[in-house]
N, CA, C and O of each residue as an XYZ file, in Angstrom:
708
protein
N      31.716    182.891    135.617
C      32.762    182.047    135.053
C      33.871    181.844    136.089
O      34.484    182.668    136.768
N      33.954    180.456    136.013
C      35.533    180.005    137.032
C      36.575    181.315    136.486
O      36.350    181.946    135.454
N      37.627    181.544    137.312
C      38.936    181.966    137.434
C      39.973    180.883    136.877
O      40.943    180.520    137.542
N      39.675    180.386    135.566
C      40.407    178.649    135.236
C      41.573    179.591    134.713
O      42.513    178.882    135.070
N      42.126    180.610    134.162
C      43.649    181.005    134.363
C      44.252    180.951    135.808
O      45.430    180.747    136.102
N      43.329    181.147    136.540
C      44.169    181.313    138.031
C      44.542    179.716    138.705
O      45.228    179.462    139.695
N      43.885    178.860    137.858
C      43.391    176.946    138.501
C      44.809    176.650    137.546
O      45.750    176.027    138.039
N      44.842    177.030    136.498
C      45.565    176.883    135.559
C      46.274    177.208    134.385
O      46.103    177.069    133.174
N      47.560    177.928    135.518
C      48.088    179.123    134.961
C      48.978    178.314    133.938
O      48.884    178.698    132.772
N      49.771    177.325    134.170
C      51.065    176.966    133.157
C      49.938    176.534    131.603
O      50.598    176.510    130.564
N      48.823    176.305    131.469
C      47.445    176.513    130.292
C      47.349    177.844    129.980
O      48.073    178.016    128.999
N      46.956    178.626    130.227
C      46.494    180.012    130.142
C      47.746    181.144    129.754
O      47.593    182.165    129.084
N      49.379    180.516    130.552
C      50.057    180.939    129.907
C      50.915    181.016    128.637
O      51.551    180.062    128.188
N      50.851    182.802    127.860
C      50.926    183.352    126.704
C      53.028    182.089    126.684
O      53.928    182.004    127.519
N      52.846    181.505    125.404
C      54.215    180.427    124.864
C      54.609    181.012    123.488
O      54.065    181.735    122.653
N      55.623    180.470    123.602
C      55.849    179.713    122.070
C      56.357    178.603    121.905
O      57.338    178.221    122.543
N      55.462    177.578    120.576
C      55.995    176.455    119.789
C      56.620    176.137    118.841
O      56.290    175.916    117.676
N      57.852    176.105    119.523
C      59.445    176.242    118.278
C      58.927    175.234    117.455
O      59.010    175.503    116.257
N      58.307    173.919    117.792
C      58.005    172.617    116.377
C      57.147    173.827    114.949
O      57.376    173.806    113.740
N      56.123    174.792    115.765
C      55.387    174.976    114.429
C      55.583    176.385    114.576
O      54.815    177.080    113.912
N      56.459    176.996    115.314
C      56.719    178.422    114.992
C      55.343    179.549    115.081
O      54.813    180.326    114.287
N      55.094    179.106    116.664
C      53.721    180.184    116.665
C      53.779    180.436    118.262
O      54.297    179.689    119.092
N      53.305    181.327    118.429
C      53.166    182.134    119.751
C      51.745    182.033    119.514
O      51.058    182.454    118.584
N      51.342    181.132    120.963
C      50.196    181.036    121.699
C      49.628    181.107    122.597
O      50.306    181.073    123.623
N      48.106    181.242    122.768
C      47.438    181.890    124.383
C      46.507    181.176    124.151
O      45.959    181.137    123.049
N      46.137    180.430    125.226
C      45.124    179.286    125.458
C      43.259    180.393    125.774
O      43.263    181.450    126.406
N      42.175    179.881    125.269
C      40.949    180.630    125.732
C      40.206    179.501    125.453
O      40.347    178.490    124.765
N      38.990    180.184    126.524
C      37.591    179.281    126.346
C      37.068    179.299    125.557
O      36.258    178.466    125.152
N      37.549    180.740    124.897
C      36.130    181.195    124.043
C      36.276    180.812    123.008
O      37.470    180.675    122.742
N      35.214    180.388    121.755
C      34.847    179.883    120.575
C      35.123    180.555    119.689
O      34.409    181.515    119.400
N      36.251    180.247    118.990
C      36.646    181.665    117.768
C      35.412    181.057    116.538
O      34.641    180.111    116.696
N      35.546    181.913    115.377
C      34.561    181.438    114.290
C      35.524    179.920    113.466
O      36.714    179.643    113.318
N      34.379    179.346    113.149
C      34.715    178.040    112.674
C      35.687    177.698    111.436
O      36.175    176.624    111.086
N      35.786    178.896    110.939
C      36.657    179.286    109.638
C      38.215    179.213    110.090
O      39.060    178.578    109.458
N      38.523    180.083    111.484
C      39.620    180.321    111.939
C      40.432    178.808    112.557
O      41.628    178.776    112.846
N      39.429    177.549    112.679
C      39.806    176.687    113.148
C      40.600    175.822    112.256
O      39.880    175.237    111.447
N      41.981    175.529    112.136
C      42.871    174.714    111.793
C      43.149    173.042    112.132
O      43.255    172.206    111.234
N      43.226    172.784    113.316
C      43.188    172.201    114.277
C      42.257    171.627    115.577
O      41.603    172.468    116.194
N      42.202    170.484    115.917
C      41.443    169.876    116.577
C      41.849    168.814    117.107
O      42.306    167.894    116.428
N      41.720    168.760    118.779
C      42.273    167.087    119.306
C      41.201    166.982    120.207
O      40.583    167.972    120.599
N      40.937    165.776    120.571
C      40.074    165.150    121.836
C      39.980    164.642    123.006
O      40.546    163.567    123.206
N      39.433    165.120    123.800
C      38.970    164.630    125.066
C      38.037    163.503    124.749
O      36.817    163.535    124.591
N      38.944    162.414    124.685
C      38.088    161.013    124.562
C      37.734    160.477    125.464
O      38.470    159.910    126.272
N      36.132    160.569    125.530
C      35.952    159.701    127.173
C      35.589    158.119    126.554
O      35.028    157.851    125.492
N      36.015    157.359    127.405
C      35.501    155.949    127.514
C      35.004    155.373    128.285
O      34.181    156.212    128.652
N      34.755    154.158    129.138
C      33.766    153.258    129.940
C      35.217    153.239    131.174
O      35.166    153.204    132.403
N      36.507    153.283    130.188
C      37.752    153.095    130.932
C      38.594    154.147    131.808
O      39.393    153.984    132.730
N      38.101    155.288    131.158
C      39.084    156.693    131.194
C      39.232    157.263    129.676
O      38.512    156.938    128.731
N      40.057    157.961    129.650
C      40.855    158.898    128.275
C      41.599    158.556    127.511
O      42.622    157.907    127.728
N      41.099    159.039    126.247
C      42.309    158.183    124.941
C      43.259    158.606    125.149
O      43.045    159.624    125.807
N      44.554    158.440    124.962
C      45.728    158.663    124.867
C      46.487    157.984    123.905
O      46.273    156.772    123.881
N      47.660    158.590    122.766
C      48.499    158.493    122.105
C      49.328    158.508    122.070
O      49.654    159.506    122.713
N      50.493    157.860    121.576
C      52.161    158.036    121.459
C      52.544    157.381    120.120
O      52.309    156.188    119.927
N      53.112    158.129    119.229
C      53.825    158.031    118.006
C      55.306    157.454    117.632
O      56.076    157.555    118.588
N      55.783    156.973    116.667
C      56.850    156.535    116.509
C      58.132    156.905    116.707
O      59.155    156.222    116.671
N      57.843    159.033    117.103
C      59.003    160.215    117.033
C      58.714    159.841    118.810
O      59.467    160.600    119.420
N      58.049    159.115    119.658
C      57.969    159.493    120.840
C      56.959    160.548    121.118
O      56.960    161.030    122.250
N      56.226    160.911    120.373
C      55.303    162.196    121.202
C      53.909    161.608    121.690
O      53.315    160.791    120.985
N      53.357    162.070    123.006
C      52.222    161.812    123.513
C      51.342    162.997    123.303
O      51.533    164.199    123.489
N      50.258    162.274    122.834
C      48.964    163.718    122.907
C      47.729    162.849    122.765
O      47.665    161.621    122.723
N      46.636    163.870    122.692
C      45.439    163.377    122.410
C      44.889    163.393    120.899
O      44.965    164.341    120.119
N      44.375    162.255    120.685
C      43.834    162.104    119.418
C      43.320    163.714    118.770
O      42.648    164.530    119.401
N      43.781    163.866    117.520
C      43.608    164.681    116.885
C      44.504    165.383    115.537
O      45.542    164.765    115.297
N      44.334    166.141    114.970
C      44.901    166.895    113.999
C      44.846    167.646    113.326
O      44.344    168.632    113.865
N      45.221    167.904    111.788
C      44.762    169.115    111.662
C      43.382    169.037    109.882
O      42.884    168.024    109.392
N      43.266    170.001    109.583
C      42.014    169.869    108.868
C      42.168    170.215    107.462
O      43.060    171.014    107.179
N      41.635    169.867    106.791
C      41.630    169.128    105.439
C      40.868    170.283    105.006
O      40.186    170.953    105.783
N      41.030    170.611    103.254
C      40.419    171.599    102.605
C      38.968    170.836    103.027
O      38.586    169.738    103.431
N      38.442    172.106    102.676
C      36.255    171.690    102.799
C      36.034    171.040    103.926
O      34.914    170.575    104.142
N      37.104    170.895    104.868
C      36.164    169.456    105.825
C      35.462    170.193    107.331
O      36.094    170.692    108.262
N      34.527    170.109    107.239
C      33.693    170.306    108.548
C      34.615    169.934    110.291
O      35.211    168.862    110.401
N      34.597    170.858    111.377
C      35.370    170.324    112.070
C      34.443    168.209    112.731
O      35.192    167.377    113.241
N      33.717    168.061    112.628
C      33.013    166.873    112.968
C      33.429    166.010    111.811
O      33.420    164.782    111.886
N      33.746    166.588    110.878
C      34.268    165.486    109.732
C      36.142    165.234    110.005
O      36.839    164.286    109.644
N      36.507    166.419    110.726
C      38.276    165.862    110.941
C      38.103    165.025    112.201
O      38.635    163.916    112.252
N      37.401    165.486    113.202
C      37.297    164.476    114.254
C      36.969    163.269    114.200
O      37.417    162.411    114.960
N      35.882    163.002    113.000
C      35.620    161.540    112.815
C      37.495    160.814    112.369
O      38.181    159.889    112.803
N      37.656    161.849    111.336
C      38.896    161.330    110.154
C      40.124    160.610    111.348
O      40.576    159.465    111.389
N      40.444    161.999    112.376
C      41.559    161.798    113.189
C      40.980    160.701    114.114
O      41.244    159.525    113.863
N      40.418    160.937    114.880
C      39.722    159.559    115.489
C      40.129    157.897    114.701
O      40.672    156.918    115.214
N      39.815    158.022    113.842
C      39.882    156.756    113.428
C      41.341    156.335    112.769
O      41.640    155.144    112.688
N      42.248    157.390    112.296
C      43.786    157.316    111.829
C      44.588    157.459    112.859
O      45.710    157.043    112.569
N      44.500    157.954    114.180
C      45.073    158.038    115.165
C      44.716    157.131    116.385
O      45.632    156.805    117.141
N      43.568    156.744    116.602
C      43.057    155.930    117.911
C      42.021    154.595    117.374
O      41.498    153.750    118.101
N      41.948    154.684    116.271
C      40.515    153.571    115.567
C      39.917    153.641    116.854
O      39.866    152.792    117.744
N      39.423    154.933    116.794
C      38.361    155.015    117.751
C      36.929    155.940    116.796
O      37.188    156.260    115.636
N      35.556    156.288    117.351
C      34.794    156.407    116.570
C      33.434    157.076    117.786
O      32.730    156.413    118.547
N      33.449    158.309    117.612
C      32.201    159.088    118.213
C      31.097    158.533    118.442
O      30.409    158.233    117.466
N      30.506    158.174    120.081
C      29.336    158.235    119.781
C      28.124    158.643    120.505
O      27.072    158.170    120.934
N      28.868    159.906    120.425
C      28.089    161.377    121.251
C      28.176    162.255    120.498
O      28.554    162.140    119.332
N      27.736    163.584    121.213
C      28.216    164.889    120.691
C      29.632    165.435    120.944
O      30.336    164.963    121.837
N      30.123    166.649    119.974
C      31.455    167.163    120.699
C      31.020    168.426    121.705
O      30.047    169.124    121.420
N      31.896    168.684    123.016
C      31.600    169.689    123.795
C      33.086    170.458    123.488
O      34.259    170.083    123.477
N      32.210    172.048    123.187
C      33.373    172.717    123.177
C      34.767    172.841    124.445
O      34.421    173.694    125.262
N      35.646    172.475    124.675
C      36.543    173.216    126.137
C      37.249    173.911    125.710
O      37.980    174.084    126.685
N      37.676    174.551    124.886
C      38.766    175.441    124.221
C      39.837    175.413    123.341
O      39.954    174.467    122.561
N      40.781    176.496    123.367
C      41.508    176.730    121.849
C      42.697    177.209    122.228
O      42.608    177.977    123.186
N      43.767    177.035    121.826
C      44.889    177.865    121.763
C      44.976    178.593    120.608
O      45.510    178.087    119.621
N      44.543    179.681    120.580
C      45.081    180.816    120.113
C      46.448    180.915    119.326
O      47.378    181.254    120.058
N      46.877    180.642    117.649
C      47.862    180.488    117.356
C      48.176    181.881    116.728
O      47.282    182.400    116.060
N      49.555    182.639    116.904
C      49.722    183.621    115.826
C      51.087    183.136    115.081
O      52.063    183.051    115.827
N      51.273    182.832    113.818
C      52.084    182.179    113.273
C      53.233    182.976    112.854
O      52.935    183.475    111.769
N      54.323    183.304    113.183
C      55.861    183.520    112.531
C      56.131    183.411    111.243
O      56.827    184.303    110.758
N      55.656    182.294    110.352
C      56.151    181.693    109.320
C      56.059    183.280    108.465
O      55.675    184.386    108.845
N      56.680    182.711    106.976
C      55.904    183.777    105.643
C      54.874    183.412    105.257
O      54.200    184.064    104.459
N      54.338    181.650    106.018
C      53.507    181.775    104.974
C      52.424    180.870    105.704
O      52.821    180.471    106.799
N      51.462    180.557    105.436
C      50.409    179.728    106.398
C      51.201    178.110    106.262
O      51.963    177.916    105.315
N      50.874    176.740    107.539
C      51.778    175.554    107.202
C      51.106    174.874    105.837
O      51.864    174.120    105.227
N      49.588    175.081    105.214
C      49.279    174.742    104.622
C      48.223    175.668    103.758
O      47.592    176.370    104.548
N      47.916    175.845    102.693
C      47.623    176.894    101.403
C      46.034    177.706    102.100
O      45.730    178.890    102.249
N      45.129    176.112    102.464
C      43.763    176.235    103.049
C      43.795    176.810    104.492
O      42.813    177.179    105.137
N      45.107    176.822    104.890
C      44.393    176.695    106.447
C      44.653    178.584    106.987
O      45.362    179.444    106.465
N      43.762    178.658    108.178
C      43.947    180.091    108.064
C      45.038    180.556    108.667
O      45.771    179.917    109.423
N      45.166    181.821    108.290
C      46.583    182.618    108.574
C      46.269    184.041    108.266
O      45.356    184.428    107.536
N      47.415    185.014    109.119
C      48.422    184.650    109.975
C      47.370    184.235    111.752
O      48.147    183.564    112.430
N      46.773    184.323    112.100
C      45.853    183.903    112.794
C      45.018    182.550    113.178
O      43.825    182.809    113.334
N      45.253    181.561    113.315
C      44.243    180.388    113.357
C      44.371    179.561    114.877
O      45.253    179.879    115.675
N      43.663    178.776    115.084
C      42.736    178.447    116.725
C      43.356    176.762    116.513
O      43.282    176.236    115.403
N      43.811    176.203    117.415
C      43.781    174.727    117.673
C      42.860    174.004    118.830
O      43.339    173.450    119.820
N      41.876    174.075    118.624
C      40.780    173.449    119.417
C      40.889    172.084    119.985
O      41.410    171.095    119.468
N      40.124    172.239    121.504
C      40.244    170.921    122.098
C      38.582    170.870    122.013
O      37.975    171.935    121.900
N      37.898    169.668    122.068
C      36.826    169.619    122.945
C      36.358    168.065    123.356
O      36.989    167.306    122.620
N      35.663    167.460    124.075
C      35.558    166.540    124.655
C      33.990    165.374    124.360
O      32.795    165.629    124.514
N      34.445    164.535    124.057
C      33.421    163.820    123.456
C      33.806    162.358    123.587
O      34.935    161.914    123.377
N      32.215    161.315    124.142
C      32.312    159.671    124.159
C      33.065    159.374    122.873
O      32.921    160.156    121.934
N      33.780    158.416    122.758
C      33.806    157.673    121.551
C      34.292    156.232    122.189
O      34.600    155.985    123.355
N      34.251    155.170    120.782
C      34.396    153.612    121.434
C      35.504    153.278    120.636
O      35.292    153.435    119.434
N      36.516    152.904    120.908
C      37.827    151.760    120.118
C      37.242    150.775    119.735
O      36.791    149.873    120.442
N      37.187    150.909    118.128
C      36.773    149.780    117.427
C      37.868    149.094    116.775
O      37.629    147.967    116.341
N      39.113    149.613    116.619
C      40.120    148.570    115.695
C      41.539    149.374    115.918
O      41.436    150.225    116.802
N      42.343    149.324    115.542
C      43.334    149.625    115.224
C      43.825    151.039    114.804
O      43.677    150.994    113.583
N      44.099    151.717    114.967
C      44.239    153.269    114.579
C      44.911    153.038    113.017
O      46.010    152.483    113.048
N      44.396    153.390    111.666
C      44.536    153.443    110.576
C      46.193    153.589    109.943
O      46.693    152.856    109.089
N      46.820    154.706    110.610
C      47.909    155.152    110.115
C      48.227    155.645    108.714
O      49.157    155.183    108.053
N      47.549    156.444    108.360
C      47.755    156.792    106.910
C      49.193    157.200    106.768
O      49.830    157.751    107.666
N      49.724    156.855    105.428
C      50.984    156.728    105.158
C      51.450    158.405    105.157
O      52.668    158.577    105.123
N      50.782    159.371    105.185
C      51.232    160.823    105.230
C      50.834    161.238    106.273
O      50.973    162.460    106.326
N      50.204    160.629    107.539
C      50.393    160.828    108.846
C      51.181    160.522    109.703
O      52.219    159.905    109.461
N      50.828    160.892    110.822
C      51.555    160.281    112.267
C      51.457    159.001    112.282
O      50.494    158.539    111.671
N      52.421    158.015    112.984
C      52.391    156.565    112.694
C      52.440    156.632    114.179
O      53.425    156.989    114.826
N      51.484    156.321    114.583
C      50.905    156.170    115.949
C      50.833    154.680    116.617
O      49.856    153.970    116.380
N      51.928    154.212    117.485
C      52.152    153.182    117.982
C      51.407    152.707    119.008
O      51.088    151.528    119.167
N      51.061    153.853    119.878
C      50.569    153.136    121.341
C      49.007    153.932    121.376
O      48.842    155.060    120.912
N      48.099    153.253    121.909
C      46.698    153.864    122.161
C      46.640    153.375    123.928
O      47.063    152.502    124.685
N      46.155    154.096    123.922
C      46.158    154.063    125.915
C      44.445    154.176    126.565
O      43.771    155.077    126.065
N      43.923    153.500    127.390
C      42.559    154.442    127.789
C      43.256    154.588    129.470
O      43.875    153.558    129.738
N      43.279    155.440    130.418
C      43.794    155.934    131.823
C      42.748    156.666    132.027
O      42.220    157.468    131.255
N      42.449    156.367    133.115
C      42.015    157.432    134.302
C      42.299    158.104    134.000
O      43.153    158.048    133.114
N      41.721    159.591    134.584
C      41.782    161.106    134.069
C      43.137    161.534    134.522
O      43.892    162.051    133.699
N      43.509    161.364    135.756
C      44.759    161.808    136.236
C      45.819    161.356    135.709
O      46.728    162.163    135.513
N      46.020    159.847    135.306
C      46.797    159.194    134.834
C      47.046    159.384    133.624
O      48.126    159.049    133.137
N      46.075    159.960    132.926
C      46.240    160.055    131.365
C      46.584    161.593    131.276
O      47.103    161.963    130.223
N      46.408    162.311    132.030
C      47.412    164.010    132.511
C      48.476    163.876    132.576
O      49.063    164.765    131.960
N      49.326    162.945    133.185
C      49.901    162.813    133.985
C      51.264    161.867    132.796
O      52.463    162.127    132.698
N      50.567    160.933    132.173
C      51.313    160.463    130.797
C      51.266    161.110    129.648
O      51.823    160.751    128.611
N      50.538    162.167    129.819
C      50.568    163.410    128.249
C      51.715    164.738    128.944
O      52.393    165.599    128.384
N      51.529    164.411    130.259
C      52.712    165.497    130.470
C      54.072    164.879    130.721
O      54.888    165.498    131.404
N      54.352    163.732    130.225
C      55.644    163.046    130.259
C      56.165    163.413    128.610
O      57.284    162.994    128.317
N      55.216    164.348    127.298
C      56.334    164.602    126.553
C      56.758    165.933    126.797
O      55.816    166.723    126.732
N      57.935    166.490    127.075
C      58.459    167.187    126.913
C      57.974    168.730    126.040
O      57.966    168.896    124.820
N      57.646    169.599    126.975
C      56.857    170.632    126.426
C      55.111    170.608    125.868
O      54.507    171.254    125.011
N      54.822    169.830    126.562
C      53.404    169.075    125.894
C      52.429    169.940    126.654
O      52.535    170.372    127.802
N      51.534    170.090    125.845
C      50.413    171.149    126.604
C      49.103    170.350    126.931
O      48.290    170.943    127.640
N      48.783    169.062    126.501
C      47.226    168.375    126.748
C      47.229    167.795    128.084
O      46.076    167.641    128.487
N      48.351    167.323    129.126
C      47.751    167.260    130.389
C      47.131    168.219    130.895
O      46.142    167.936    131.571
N      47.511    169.641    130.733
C      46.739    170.418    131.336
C      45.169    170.964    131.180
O      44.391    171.560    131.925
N      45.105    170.364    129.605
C      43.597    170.572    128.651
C      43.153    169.088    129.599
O      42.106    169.246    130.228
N      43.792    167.750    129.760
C      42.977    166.977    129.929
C      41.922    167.755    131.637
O      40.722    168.006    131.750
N      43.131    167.910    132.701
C      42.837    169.012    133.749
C      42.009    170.044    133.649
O      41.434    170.419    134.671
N      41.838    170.546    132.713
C      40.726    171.399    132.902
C      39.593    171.091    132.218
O      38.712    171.928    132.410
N      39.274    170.168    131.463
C      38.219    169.391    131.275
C      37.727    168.488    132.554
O      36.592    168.013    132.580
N      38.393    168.351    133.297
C      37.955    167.478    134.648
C      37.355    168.723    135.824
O      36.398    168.581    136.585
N      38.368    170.109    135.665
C      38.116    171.036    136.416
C      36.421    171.607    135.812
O      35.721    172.146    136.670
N      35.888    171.484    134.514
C      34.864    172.284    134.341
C      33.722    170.912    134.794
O      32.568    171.142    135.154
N      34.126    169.929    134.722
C      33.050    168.873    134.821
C      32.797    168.209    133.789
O      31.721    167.611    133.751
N      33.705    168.127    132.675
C      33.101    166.915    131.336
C      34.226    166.036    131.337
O      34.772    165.643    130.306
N      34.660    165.652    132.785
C      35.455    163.880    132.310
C      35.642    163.725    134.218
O      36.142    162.713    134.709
């Protein structure tokens, strides 16, 4: 196994996220599927990488978080298409998780796990077919972007405390973009 803490230490290094009140540590490794809360994407295209920006100003990669009963391939379809009207049409490859341990009293939502749960990245084709949905109790997602790999690092690390340029980076460092 690469040394990818040592390629990419400001990733690998142990944070905390004052927005959701959790102290986190980025890993490769695959926690169990139960523990997974969360999920965003390494969207490849014909063009480069999806990229997002919302109405509050925040840039990230398509994704979110997960719904009672829903399979993680069933939130990726969901977020995909409410965030990027974009739409899988490959497999997902695992690249990793941040490791969340949550502060709160109480989990952010009844289903999701706690005090312990994983925010997963992993990387997968998909095609922009329309318009990103915007459900009225989501993110209202203004801008969809496809960039070059560097470029789309490089505009996810223009928000302020943002951790997916460096996920987009080490998805380029293992070889899936």
């Amino acid at each position: 196994m690469q040394p990818w803490p040592e390629h990419f230490p400001e990733l690998f290094a142990p944070s905390h996220w004052e927005f959701a009140d959790l102290d986190v540590q980025f890993t490769v490794e695959e926690p169990p599927d139960e523990l997974i809360s969360n999920v965003h994407v390494v969207c490849r295209t014909p063009g480069g990488i999806v990229v997002c920006g919302n109405d509050l100003g925040w840039r990230f990669l398509p994704g979110g978080t997960r719904e009672p009963a829903e399979t993680i391939e069933q939130l990726v379809q969901r977020e995909l298409l409410e965030e990027a009207g974009a739409r899988l049409t490959g497999p997902m490859t695992w690249l990793g998780a941040h490791r969340a341990d949550h502060r709160r009293p109480e989990p952010y939502r009844p289903h999701l796990p706690y005090p312990r749960s994983y925010w997963a990245y992993v990387v997968a084709d998909v095609v922009i077919e329309q318009q990103p949905t915007n459900p009225p109790d989501g993110e209202q997602v203004t801008e969809v972007l496809v960039l070059p790999v560097e470029e789309a690092a490089d505009w996810l690390n223009g928000q302020a405390g943002g951790v997916m340029g460096p996920v987009v980076r080490l998805a380029r460092g293992v070889g899936l973009v």
